[in-house]
VOPAGU-2260 file (C-alpha; in pm, 1 decimal, decimal comma):
REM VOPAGU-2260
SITE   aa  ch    i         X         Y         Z
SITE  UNK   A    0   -1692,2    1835,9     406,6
SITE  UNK   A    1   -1707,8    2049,4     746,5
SITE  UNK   A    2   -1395,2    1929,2    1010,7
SITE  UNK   A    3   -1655,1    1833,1    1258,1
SITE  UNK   A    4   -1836,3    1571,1    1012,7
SITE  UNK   A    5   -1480,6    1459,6     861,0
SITE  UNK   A    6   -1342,4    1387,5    1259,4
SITE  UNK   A    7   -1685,1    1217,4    1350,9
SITE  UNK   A    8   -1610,5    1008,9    1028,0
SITE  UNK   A    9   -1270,1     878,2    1148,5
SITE  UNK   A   10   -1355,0     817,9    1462,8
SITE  UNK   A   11   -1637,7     587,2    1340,4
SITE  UNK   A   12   -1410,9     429,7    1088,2
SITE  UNK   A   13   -1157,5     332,8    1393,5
SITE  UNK   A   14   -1386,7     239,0    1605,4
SITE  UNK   A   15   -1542,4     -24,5    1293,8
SITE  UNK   A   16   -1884,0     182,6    1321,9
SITE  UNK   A   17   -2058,5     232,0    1013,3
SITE  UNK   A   18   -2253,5     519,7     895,2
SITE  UNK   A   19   -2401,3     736,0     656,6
SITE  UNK   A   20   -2279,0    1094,2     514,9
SITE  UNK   A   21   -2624,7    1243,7     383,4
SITE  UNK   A   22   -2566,6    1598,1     190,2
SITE  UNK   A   23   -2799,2    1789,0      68,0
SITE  UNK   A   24   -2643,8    1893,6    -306,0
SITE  UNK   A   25   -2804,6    2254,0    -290,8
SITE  UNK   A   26   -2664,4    2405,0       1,6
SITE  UNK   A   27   -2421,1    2151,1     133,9
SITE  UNK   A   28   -2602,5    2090,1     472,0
SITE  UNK   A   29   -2505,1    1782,2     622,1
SITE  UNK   A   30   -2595,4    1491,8     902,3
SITE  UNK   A   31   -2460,0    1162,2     962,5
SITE  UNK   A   32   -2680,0     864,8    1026,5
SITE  UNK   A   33   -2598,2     501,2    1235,6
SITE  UNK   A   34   -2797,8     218,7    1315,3
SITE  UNK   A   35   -2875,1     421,9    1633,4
SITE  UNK   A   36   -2868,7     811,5    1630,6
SITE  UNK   A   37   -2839,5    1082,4    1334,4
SITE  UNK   A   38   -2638,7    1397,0    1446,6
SITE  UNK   A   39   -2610,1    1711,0    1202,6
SITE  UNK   A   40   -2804,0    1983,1    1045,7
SITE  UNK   A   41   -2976,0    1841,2     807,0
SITE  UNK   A   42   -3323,8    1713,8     859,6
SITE  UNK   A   43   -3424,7    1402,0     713,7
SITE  UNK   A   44   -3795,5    1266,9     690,1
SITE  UNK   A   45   -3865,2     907,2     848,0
SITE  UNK   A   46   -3865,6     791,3     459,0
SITE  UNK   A   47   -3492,3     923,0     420,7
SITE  UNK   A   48   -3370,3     806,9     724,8
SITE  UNK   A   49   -3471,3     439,3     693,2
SITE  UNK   A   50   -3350,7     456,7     297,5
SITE  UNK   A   51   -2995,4     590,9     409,0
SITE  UNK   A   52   -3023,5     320,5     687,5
SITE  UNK   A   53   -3033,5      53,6     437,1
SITE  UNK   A   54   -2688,3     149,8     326,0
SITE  UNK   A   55   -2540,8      42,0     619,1
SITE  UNK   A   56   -2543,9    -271,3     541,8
SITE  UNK   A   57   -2482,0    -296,8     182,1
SITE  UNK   A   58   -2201,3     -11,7     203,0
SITE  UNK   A   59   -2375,7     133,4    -134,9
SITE  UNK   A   60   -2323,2     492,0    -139,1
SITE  UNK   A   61   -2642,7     687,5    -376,9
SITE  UNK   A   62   -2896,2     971,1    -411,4
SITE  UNK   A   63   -3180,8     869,2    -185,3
SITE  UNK   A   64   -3448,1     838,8    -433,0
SITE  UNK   A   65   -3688,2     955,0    -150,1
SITE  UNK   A   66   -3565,0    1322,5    -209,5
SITE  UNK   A   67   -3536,4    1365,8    -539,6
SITE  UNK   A   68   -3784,7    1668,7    -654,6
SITE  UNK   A   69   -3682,8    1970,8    -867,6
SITE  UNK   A   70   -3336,8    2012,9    -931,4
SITE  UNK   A   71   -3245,6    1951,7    -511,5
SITE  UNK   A   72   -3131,3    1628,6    -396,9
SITE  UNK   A   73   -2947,7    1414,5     -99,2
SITE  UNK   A   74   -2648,7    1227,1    -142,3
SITE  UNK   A   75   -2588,2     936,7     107,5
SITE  UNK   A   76   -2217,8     814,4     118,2
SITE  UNK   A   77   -2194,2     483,6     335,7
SITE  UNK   A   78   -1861,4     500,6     545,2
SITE  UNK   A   79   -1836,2      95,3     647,6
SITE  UNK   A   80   -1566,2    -103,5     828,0
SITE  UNK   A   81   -1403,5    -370,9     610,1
SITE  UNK   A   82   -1539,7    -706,8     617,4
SITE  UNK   A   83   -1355,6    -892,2     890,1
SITE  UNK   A   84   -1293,2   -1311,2     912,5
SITE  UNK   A   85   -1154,3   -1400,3    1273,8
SITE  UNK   A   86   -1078,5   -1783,8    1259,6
SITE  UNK   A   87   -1083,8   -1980,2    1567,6
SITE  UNK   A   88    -794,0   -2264,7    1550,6
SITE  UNK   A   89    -472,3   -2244,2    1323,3
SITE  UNK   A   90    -530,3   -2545,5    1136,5
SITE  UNK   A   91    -493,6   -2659,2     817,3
SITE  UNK   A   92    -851,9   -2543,5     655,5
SITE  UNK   A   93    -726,6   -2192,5     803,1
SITE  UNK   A   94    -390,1   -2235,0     635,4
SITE  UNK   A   95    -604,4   -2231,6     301,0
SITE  UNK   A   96    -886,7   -2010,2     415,6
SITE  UNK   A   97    -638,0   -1731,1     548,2
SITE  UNK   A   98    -516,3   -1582,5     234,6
SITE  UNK   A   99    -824,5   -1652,6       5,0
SITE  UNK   A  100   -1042,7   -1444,6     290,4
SITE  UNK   A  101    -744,4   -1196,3     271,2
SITE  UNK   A  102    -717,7   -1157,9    -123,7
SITE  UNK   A  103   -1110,7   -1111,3    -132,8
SITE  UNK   A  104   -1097,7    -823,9      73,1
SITE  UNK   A  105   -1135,0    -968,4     455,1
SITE  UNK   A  106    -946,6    -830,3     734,3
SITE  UNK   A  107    -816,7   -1176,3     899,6
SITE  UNK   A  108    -684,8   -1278,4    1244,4
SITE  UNK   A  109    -598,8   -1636,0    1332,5
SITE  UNK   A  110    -672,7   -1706,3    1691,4
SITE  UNK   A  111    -497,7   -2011,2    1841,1
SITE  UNK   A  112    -309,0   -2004,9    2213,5
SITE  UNK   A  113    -149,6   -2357,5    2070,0
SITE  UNK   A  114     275,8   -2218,5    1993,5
SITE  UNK   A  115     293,5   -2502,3    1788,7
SITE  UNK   A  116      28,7   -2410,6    1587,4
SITE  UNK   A  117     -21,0   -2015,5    1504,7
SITE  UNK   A  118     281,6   -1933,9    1421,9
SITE  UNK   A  119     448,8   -1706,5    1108,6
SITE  UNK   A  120     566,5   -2015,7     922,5
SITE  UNK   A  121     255,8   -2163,9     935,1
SITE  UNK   A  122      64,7   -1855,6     838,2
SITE  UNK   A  123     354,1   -1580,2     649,6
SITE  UNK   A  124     180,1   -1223,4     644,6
SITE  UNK   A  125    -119,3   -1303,2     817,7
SITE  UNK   A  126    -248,9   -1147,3    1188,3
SITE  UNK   A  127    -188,0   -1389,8    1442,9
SITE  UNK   A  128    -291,5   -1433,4    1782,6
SITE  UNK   A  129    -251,5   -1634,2    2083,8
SITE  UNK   A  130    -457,2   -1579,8    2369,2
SITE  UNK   A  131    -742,6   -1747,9    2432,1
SITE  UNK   A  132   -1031,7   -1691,7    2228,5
SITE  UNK   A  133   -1267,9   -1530,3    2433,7
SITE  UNK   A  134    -960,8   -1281,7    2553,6
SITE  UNK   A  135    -891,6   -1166,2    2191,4
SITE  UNK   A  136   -1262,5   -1174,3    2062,1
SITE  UNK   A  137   -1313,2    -902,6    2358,6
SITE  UNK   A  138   -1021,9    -722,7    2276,9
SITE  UNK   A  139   -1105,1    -674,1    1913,6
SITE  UNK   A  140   -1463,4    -634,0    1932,0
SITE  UNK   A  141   -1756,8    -764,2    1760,0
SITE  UNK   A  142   -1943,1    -595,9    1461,1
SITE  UNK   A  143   -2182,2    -600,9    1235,5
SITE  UNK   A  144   -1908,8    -636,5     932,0
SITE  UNK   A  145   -1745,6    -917,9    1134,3
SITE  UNK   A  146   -1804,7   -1303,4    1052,0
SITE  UNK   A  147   -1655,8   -1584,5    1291,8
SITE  UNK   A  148   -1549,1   -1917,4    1212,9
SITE  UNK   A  149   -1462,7   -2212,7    1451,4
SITE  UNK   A  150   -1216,5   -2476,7    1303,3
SITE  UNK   A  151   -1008,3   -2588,3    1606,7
SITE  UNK   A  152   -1241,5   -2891,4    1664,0
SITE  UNK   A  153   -1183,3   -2838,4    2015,9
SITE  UNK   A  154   -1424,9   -2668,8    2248,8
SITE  UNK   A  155   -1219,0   -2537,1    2465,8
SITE  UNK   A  156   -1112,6   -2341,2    2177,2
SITE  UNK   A  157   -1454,0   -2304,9    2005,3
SITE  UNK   A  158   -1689,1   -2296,5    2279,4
SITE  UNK   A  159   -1599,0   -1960,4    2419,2
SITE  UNK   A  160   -1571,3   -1803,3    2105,9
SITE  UNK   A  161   -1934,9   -1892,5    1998,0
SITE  UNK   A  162   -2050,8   -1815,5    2354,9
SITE  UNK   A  163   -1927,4   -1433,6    2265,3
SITE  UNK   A  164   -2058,1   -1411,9    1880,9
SITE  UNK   A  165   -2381,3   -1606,8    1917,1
SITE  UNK   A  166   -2542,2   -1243,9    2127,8
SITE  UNK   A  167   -2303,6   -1023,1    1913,4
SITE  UNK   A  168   -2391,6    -858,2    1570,7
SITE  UNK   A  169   -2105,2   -1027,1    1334,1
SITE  UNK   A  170   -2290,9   -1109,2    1073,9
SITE  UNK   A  171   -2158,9   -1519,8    1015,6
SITE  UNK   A  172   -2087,1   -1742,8    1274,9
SITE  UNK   A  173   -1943,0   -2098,6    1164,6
SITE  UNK   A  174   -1852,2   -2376,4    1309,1
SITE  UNK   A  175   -1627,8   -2709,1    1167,5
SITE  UNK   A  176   -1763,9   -3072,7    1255,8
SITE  UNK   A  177   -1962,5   -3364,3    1239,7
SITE  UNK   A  178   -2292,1   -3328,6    1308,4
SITE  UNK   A  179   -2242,6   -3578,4    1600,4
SITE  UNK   A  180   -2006,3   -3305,2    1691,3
SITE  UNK   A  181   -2245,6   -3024,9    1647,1
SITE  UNK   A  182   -2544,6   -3160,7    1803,8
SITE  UNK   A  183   -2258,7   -3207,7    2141,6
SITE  UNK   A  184   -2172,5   -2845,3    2071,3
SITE  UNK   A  185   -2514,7   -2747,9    2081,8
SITE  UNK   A  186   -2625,6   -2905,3    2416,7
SITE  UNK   A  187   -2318,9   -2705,1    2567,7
SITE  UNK   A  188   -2437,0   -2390,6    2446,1
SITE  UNK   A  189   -2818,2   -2481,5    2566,2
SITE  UNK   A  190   -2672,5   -2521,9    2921,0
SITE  UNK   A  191   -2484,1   -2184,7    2880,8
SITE  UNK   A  192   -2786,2   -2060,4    2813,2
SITE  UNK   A  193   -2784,3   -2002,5    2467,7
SITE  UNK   A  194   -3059,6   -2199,9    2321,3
SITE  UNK   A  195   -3263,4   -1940,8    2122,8
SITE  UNK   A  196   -2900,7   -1869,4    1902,6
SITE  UNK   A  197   -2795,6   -2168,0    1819,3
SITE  UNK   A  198   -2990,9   -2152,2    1463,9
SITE  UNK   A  199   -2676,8   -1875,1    1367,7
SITE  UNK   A  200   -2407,8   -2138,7    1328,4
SITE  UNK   A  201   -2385,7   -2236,4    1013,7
SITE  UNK   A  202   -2235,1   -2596,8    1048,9
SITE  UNK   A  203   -2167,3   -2802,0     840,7
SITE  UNK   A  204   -1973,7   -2500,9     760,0
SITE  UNK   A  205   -1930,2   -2374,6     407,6
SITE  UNK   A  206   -2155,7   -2445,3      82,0
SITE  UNK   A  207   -2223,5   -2818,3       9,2
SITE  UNK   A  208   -1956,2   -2785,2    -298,9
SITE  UNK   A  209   -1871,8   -3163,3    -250,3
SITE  UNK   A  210   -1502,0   -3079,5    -195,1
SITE  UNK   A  211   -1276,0   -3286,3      71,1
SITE  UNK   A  212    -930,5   -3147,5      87,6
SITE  UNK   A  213    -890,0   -2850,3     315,7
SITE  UNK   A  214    -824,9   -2615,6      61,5
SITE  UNK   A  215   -1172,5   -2734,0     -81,7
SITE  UNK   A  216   -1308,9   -2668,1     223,8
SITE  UNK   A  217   -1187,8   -2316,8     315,5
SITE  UNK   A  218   -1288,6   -2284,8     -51,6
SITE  UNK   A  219   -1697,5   -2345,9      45,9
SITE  UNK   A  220   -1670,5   -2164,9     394,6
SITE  UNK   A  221   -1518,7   -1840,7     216,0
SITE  UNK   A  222   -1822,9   -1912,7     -35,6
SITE  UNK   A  223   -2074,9   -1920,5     217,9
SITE  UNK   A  224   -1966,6   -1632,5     443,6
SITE  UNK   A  225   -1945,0   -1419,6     118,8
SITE  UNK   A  226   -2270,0   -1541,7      35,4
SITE  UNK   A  227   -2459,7   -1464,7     371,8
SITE  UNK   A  228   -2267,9   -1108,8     382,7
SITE  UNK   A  229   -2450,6    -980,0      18,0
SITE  UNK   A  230   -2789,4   -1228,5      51,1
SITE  UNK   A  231   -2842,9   -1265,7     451,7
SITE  UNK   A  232   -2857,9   -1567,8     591,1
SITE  UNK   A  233   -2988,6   -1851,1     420,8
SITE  UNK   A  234   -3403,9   -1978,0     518,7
């Protein structure tokens, strides 16, 4: 791999940008492809470029069947950020939910400004933080390998963390409560403007698994988010 490519690569990889190597086996010509521009050498037809597109998302690396004839052919190797949970509100379910998310792969940072409540008893080896929501969700970014969840139950927690992921790319937004409580939430996101996002919260949260206990229920919301990351959201 040339310098130039291998530097573009790590830059993506710290920025959480995913892309596409594409190399073309016979000669070693190369180009990289995002959701947005494809810089290199290596010329790809509109066919190529939409199949090494669709390993963005699924993070698949594989010969793009488009190019195969003769003995010449184009590898695509995906380069994606690991998945990421950010959970609003250090409370119980996220005492459970923390290190399941973390042991299936997740990258995970409880946000909570509550002392009391985010703190490294509650939540040994896991990323804390406590600002506000909407301070650390605009810190950290929002991406397409990112899924939110909001389980403070308060909206001065939750509110401005949906108001940021609702327009953003993460790719599961969640939301604990009633759905007394959620039809509330949704009239305050309707006067923020919002109306025409609300369908992305998934709330009731998790997959109907019938479970009560909290551990049960990080159980179905670490269920669902995997679910929606490999299948897309649910119709």
């Amino acid at each position: 791999m040339k310098p130039a490519v291998l530097t573009r690569i790590v830059e993506a990889q710290n920025r959480r940008r995913a892309l596409v190597a594409v190399t073309r086996l016979g000669d070693g010509e190369q180009c990289l492809v995002d959701a947005e521009t494809i810089n290199g050498e290596l010329a790809l037809s509109p066919a190529q470029i939409t199949e090494a597109r669709d390993l963005l998302n699924s993070g698949r690396s594989a010969l793009l069947s488009s190019a195969l004839s003769g003995a010449e052919g184009l590898f695509a190797r995906a380069y994606v950020p690991s998945p990421r949970l950010l959970i609003v509100g250090a409370v119980h379910i996220a005492q459970a939910l923390a290190p399941m998310a973390a042991a299936a792969g997740f990258e995970v940072v409880v946000i909570d400004p509550r002392g009391a409540f985010a703190t490294a008893e509650r939540f040994p080896g896991v990323a804390l933080s406590d600002e506000w929501p909407d301070e650390t969700l605009a810190r950290l970014g929002l991406d397409e390998a990112t899924a939110l969840v909001a389980l403070s139950h308060d909206p001065k927690l939750d509110d401005p963390a949906l108001e940021l992921a609702l327009p953003s790319p993460v790719f599961y937004i969640g939301a604990l409560g009633s759905r007394r409580t959620h039809e509330k939430r949704l009239e305050r996101l309707r006067a923020a403007g919002l109306a025409e996002l609300t369908g992305r919260i998934h709330s009731p949260i998790g997959l109907d698994l019938g479970g009560r206990s909290p551990a049960e229920i990080a159980v179905a919301i670490l269920a669902e988010v995997i679910q929606v990351r490999y299948r897309g959201e649910r119709t």
